[in-house]
VMD Tcl script that draws the C-alpha trace (Angstrom):
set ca {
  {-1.29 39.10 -19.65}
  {0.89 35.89 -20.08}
  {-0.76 33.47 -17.71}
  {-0.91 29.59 -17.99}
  {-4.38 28.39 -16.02}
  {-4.76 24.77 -15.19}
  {-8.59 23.66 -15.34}
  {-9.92 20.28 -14.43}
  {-12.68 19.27 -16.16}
  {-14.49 16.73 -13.85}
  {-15.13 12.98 -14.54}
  {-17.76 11.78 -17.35}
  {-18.90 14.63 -19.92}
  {-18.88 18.94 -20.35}
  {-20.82 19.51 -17.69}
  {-18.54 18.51 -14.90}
  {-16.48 21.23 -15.56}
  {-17.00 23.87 -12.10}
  {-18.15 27.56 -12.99}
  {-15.27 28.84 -11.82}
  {-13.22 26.56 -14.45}
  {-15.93 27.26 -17.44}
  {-15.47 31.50 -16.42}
  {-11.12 30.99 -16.79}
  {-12.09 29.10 -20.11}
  {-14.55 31.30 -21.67}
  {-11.88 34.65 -20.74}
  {-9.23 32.86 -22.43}
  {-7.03 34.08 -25.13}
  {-5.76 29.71 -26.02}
  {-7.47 26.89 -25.22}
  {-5.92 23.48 -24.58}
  {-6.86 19.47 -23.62}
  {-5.45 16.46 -23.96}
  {-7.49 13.01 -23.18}
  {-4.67 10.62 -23.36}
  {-4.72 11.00 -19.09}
  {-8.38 9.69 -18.58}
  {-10.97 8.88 -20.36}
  {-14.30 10.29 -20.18}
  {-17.14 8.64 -21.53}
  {-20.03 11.54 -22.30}
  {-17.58 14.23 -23.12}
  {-18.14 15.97 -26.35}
  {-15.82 18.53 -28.11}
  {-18.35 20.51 -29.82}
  {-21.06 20.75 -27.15}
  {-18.11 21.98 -24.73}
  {-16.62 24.35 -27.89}
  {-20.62 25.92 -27.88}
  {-20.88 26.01 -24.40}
  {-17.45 28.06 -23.24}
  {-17.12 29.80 -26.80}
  {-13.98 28.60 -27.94}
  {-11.82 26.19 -30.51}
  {-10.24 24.00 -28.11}
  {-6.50 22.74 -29.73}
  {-6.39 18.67 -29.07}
  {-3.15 17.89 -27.27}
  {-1.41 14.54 -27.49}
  {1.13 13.14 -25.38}
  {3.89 13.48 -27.52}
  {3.15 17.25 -27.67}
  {3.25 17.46 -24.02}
  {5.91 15.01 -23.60}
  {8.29 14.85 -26.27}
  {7.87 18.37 -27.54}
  {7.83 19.41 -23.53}
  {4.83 21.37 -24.12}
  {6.23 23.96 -26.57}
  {2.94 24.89 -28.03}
  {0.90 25.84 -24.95}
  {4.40 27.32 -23.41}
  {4.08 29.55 -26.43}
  {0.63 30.48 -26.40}
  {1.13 31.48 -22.32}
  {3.74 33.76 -23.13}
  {1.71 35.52 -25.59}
  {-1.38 35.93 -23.17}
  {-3.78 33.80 -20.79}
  {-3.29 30.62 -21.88}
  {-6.00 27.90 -20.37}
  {-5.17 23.53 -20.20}
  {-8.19 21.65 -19.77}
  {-7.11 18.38 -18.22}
  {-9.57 15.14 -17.05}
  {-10.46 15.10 -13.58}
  {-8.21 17.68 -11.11}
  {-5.07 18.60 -13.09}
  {-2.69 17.14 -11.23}
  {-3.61 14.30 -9.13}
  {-1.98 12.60 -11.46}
  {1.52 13.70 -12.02}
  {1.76 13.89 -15.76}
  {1.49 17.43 -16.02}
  {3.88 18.71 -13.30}
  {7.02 19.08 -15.58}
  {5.08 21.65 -17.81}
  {4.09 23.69 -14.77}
  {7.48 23.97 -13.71}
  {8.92 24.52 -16.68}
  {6.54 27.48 -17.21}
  {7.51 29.17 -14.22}
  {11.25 28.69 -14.93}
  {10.33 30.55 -17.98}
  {8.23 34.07 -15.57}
  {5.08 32.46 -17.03}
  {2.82 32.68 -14.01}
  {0.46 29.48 -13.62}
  {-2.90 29.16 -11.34}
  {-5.03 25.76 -10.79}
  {-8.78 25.58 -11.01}
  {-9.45 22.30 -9.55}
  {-11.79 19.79 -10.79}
  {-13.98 16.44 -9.29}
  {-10.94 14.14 -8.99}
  {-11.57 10.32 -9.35}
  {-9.32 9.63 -6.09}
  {-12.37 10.88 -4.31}
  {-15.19 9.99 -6.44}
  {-14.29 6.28 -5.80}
  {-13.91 6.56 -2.39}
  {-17.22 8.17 -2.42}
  {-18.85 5.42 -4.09}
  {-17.80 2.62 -2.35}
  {-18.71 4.23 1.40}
  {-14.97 3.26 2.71}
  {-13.75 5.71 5.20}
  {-11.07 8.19 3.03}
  {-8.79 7.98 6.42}
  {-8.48 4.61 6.20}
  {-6.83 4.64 2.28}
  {-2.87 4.01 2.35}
  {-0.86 4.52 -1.21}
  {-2.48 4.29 -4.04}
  {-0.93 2.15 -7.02}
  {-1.66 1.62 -10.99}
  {-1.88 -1.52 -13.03}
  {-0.09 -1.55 -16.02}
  {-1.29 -3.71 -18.77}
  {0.37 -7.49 -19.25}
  {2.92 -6.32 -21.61}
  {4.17 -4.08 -18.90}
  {3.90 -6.30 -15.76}
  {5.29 -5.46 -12.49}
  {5.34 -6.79 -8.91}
  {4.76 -3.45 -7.37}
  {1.13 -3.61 -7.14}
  {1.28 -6.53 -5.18}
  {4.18 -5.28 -3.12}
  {2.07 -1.91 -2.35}
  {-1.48 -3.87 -1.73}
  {0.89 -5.83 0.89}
  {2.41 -3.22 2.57}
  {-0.94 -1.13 3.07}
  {-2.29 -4.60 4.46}
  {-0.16 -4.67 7.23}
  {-1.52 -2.05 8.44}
  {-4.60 -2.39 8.17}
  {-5.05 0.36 4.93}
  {-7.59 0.17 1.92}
  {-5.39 0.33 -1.28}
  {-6.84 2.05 -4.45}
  {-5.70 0.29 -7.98}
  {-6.11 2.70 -10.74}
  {-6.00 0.60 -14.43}
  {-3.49 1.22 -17.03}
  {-5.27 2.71 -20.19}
  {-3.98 3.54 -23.83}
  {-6.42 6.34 -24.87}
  {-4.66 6.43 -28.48}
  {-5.05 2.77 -28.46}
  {-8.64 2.63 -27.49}
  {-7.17 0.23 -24.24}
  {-8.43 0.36 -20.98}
  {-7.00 -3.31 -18.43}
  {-10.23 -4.30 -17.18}
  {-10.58 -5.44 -13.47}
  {-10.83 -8.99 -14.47}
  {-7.42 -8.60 -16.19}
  {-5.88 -7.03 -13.31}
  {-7.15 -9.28 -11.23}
  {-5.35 -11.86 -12.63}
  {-2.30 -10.17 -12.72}
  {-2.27 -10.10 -9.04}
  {-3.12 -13.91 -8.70}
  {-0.03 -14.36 -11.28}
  {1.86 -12.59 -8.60}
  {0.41 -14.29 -5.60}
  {1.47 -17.54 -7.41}
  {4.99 -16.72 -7.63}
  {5.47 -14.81 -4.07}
  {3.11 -17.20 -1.84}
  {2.35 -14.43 0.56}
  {-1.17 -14.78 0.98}
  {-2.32 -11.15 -0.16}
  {-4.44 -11.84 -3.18}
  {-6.38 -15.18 -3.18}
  {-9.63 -16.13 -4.62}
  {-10.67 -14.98 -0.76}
  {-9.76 -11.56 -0.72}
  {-12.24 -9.06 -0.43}
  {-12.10 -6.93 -2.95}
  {-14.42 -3.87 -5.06}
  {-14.73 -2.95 -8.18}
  {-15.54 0.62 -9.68}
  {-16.47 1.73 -13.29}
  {-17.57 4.87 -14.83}
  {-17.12 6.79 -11.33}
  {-18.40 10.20 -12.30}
  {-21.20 9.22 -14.79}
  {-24.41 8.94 -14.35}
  {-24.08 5.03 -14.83}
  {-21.51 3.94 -12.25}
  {-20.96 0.40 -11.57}
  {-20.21 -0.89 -7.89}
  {-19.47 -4.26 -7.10}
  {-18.14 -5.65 -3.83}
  {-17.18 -9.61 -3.43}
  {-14.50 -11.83 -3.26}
  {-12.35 -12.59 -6.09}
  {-13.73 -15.54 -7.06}
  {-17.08 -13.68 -7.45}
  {-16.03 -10.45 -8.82}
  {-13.04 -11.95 -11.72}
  {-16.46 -12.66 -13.54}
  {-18.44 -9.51 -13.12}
  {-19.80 -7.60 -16.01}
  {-18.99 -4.19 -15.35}
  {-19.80 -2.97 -18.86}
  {-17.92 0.26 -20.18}
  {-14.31 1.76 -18.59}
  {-12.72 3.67 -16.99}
  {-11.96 1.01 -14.65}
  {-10.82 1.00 -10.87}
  {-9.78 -1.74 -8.10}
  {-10.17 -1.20 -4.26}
  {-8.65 -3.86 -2.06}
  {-10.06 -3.36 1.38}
  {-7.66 -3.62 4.52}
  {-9.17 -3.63 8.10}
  {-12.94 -2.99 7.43}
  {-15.24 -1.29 9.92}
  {-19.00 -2.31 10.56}
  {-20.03 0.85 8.79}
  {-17.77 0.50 5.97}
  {-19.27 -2.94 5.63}
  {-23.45 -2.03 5.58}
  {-22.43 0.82 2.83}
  {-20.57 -2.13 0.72}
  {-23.60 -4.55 1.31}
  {-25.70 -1.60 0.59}
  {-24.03 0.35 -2.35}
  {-22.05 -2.67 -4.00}
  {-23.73 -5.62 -3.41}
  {-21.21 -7.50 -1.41}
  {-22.15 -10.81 -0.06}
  {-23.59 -11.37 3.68}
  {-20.25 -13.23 4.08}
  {-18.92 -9.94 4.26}
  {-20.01 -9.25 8.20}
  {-17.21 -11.64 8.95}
  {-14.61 -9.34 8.19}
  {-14.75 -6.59 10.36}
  {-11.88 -5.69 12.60}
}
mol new
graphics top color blue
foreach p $ca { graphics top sphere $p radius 0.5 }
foreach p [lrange $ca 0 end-1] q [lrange $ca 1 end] { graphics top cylinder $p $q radius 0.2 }
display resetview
């Protein structure tokens, strides 16, 4: 039957893929991924080809992009027709056009979700997920933009965490490191004067959320600019109005400074 079934594959490596996800692969007449989305770190293409029984057909984005997904649009209307994607398929938005465009076409679509990184983060860091306003991505230098800033800002005022997600270039082998974006912010702060990033600001670092080697590190700026956190993927959490629990699980989990008592509100 022509079917095209969404399947996250998790965070870090083939075994964060659910059951339910590994069952839709394994009955599947086409299997597809891309990687270009997110990058993760332990995944290997031939233990996951031995463990769901399938070739898998690499995907790039100018397949899914340029081409408007013509290949696995095919494949779907030919019989069930599975897209493993990084993380839960469409918390980012990348991939919306080619489920739309397949049910324009009577190809019927489904979504097996997958461990997302919006919530592996928040898990990490022990911030309340209530308290999170938009969430914004960092594009690399070459690409700069105030909007980062302007969307840290506005989640400030009232009183909202703001999650950075780092630009990457999977093809390039690029991933902006939290020192980088860092700076990028302070470039801004220079220029608008408005107080929201300074070498004060509280801020927390994530890598490798998923893995079995995370790294966690709460500070200020100042502090955390020159943290090692070893391998990407990368992610930024600027804190807004921080509660007294949110504080002992970032002194606890992330090594944040004692200094850090003083900010609750």
């Amino acid at each position: 039957m022509a079917e095209l079934v969404f399947v996250g594959l998790g965070l870090n490596d083939e075994k964060g893929i659910t059951l339910k996800g590994l069952e839709e692969t394994q009955s599947a007449d086409d299997v597809f991924m891309e990687t270009y989305t997110s990058r993760m770190p332990d995944f290997s293409i031939e233990r996951f080809e031995t463990l769901c029984g399938r070739k898998i057909q690499m995907l790039t984005r100018s397949n899914l992009e340029e081409e408007n997904g013509k290949l696995i649009l095919q494949a779907a209307k030919g019989g069930k027709t599975v897209f493993l994607v990084p993380g839960d398929p469409f918390i980012a938005t990348t991939h919306i056009t080619l489920r739309i465009d397949a049910e324009k076409q009577g190809i019927p679509t489904r979504i097996v979700h997958g461990i997302s990184i919006m919530s592996a983060i928040i898990s990490l860091s022990g911030l309340h997920n209530y308290k999170f306003g938009k969430t914004v991505t960092v594009p690399f230098s070459d690409n700069s933009s105030e909007t980062p800033y302007n969307v840290i800002s506005q989640n400030q005022k009232i009183g909202l965490h703001t999650l950075c997600l780092l630009d990457l270039r999977q093809t390039e082998n690029r991933y902006l490191s939290i020192k980088d974006a860092l700076w990028q912010l302070l470039d801004v702060e220079k220029k608008k004067q408005q107080n929201v990033i300074t070498a004060g600001t509280p801020v927390v670092g994530v890598a490798r959320a998923g893995s079995s080697d995370p790294a966690l590190r709460a500070g200020f700026v100042k502090d955390v600019v020159n943290f090692d956190f070893g391998e990407p993927p990368f992610s930024l959490i600027i804190p807004g109005n921080l509660h007294f629990m949110e504080i002992d699980a970032l002194l606890a989990f992330a090594g944040a400074p004692l200094e850090f008592r003083s900010l609750v509100r």
